[in-house]
N, C-alpha and C positions, 0 to 999 in steps of 0.2 A: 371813769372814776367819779365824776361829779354828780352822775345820773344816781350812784350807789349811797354817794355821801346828803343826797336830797332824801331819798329814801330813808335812809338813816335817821336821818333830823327828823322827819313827821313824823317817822315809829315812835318816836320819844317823847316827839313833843305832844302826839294823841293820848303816849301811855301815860304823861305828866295829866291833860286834860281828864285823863277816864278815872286816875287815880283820887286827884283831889275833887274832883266831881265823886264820887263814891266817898271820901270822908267830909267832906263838907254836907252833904245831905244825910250823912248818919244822925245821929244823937246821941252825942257823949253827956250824959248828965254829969259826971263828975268832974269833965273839963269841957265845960261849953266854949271857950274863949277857941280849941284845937277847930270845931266846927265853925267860927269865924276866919281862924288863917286861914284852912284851904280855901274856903269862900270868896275869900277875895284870891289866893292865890289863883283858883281859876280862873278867876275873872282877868288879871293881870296876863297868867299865860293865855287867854285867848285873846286878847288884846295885841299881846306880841306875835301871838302865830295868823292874826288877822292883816298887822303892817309889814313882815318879816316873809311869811310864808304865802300870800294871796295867790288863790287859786278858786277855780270851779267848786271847787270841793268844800269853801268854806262854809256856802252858802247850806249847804247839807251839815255839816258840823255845829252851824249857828243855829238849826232849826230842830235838830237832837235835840241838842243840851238846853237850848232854851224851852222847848215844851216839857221835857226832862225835868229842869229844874221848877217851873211853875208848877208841875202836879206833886213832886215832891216834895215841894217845901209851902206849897203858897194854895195845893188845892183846886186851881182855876188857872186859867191857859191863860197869858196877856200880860203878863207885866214885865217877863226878862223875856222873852218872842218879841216882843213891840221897841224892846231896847234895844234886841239885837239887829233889829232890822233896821232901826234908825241909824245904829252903829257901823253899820255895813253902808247902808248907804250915806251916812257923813262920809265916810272913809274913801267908797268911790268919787264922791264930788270934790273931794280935796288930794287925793291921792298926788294928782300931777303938782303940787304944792307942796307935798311932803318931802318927792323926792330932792327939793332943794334943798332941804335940814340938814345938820351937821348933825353926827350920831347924839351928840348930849342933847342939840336939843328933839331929837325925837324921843330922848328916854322921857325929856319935861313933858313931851306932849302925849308918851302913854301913860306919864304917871297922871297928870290933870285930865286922859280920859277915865283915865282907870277912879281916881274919884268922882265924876259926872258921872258914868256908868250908875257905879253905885250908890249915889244922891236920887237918880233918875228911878232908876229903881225902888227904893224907897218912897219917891214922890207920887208916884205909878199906884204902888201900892195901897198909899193911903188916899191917894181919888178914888181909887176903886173899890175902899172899904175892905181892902184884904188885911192889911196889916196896919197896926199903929204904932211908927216910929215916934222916938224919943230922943230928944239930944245926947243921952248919953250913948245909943247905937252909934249915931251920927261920928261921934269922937271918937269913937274906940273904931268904928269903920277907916277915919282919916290916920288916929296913931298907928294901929297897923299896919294899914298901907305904907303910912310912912318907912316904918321899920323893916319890913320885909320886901319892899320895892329893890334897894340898890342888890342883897345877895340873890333877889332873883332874875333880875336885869345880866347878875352875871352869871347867875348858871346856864340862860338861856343865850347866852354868846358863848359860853364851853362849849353847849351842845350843837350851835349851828356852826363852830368849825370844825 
């Protein structure tokens, strides 16, 4: 039963990933703000299926979507690859550290990655001459996150029982 209900959970949580990776890289010209939710929602769901679900398999899932999302959004390879891999590897060096967190505060410690994430990326960016942030990204980046952090903190504990 358990082998079925593990299965279960990745089906979802890739179809959560593939979904909002497919509207976040679209372009809504009429509602640009819907291409910033999922944006970060993926971010946030990989973030959680990265300390929730660790597996072999990440490392293949983080190197999709991250070359994925660099040619589709950014043009040039390296700046979410280079995050994810830093991400992956903070995550293994402190892994045995985490398992000692109480569930809140590991939701604090993927909401505070889930903004470095997205700062890092940005910062990434503008050393490399690919994109030029502006404080206003910057804030609407951290309001939403704010906003949509707790209800998806809790649909992703719906779906892993």
């Amino acid at each position: 039963m358990e082998i079925s209900k593990f299965f279960k959970s990745n089906l979802i949580f890739n179809s959560l990933l593939l979904i909002s990776f497919s509207i976040s890289v679209n372009n809504f010209n009429s509602f640009p703000n819907i291409n910033i939710i999922f944006y970060i929602f993926f971010h946030l769901s990989l973030i959680y299926f990265l300390f929730y679900h660790y597996n072999y398999s990440i490392y293949f899932i983080f190197l999709t979507y991250g070359i994925l999302l660099d040619i589709f959004l950014l043009n040039e390879i390296g700046t979410h690859l280079l995050t994810y891999i830093i991400l992956i590897l903070t995550y293994i060096l402190t892994k045995k550290n985490l398992f000692q967190l109480s569930s809140n505060q590991i939701s604090l410690t993927i909401f505070f990655t889930l903004l470095f994430v997205l700062l890092f990326e940005l910062l990434i960016s503008y050393y490399l001459d690919i994109f030029q942030p502006n404080l206003s990204i910057v804030i609407k980046f951290i309001i939403i996150s704010a906003i949509i952090f707790i209800p998806s903190i809790f649909l992703f504990n719906r779906i892993d029982r």
